[in-house]
Rosetta silent file (secondary structure, phi, psi, omega in degrees, C-alpha in Angstrom):
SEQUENCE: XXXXXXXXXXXXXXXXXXXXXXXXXXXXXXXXXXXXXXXXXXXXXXXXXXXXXXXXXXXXXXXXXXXXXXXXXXX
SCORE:     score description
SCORE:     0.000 S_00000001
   1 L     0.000  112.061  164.577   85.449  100.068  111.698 S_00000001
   2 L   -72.647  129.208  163.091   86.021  103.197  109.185 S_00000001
   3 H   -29.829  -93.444 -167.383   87.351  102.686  105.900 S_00000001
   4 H   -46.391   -2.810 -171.896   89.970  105.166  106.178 S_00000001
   5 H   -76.106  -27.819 -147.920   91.209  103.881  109.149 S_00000001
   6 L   -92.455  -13.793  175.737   92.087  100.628  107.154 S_00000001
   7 L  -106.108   68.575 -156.060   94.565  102.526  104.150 S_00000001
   8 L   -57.268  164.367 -179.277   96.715  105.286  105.429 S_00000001
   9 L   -30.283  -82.004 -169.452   96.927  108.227  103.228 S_00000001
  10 H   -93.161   10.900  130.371   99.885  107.512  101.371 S_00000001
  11 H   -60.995   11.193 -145.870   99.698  104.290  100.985 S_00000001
  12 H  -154.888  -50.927  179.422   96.358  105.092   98.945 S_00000001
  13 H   -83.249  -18.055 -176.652   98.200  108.049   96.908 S_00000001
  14 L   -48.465  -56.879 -145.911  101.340  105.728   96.497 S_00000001
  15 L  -114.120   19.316 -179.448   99.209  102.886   94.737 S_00000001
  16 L    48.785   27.821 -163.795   96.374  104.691   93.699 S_00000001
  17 L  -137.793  143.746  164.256   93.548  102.678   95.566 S_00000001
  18 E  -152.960  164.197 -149.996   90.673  103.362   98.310 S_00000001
  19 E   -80.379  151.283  157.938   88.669  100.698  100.510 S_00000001
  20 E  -126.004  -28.517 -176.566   84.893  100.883   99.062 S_00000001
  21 E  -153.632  167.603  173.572   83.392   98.331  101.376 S_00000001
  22 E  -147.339  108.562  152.687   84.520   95.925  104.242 S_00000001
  23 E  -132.835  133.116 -161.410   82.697   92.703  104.734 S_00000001
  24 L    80.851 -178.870  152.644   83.888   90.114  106.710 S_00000001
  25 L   -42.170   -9.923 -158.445   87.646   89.622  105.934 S_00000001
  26 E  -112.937  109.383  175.836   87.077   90.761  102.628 S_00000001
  27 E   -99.401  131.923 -169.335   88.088   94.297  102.003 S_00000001
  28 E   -96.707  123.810  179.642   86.658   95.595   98.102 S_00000001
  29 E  -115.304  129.563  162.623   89.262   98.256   96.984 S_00000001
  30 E   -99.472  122.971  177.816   89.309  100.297   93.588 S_00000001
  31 E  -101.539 -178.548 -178.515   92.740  100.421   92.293 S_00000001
  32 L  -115.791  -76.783 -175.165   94.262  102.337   88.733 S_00000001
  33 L  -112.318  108.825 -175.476   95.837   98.784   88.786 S_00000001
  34 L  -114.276   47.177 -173.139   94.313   96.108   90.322 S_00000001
  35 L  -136.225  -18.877  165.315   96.513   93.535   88.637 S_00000001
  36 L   -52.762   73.475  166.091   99.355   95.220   90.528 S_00000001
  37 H   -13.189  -87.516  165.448  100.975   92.091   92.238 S_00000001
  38 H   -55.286    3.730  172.579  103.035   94.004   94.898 S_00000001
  39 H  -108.296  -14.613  179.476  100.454   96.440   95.815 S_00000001
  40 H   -85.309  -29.208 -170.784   97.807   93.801   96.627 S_00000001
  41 H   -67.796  -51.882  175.329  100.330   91.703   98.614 S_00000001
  42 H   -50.957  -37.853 -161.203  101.366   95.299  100.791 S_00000001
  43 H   -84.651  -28.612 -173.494   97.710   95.832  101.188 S_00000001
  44 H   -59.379  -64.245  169.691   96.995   92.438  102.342 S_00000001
  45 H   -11.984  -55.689 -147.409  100.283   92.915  105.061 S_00000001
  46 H   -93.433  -78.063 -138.609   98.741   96.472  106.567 S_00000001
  47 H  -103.064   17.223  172.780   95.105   95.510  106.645 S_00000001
  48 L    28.857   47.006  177.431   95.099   91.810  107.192 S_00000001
  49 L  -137.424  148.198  169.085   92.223   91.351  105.008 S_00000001
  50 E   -76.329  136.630  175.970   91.559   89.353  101.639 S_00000001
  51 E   -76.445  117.705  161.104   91.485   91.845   98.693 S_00000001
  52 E   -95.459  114.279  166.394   88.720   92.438   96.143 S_00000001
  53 E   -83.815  135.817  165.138   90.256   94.599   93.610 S_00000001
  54 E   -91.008  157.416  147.019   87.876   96.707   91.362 S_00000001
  55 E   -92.703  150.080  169.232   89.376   98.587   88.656 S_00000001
  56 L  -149.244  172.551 -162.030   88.873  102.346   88.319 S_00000001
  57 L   -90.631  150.666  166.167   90.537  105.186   86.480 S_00000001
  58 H   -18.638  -60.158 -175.615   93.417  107.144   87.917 S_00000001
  59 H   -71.956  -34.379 -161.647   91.954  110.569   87.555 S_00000001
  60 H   -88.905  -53.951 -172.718   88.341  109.092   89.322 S_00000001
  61 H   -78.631  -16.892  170.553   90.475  107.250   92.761 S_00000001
  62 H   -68.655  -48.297  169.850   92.471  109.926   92.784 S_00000001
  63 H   -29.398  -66.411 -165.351   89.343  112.565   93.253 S_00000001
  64 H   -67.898  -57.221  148.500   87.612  110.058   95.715 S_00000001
  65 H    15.488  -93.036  177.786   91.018  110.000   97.587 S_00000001
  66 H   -33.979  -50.076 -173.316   90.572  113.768   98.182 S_00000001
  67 H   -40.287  -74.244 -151.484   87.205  113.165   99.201 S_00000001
  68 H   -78.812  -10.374  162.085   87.308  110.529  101.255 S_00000001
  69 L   -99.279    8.010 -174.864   90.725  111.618  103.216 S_00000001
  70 L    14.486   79.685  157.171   89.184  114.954  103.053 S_00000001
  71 L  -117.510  146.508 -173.528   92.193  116.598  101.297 S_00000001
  72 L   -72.449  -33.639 -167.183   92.006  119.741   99.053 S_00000001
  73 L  -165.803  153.320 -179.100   94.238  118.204   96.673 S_00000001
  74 L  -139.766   83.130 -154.254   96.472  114.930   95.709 S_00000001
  75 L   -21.726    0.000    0.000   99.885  115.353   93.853 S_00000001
């Protein structure tokens, strides 16, 4: 199973977050807010996995975004 298959895009720039590992049910995500009630409940909904949130900074998930959706840039 690939990671990216498991966020779509903009669901990832909406909420700031990308998957870092999947084991089991349990997918570990770095968020800008990973205290953000309604974005953990939507992610549980689309990827029908229990959430580990990490925190990370804005400017750092946004890079790794680009990266890892291999985009040039991310509004």
């Amino acid at each position: 199973l690939e990671l990216a298959a498991l966020i779509p895009l903009v669901f990832a720039v909406r909420h700031t977050v990308i998957p870092l590992a999947f084991d089991g049910d349990v997918l570990t995500v770095a968020m800008a807010a990973p205290a953000d009630a309604v974005a953990l409940r939507r992610l549980r909904l689309i990827t029908r996995c229990h959430i580990q949130p990490l925190s990370g900074t804005r400017r750092q998930i946004r890079a790794a975004i680009a990266r890892f959706y291999r985009r040039e840039q991310i509004c």
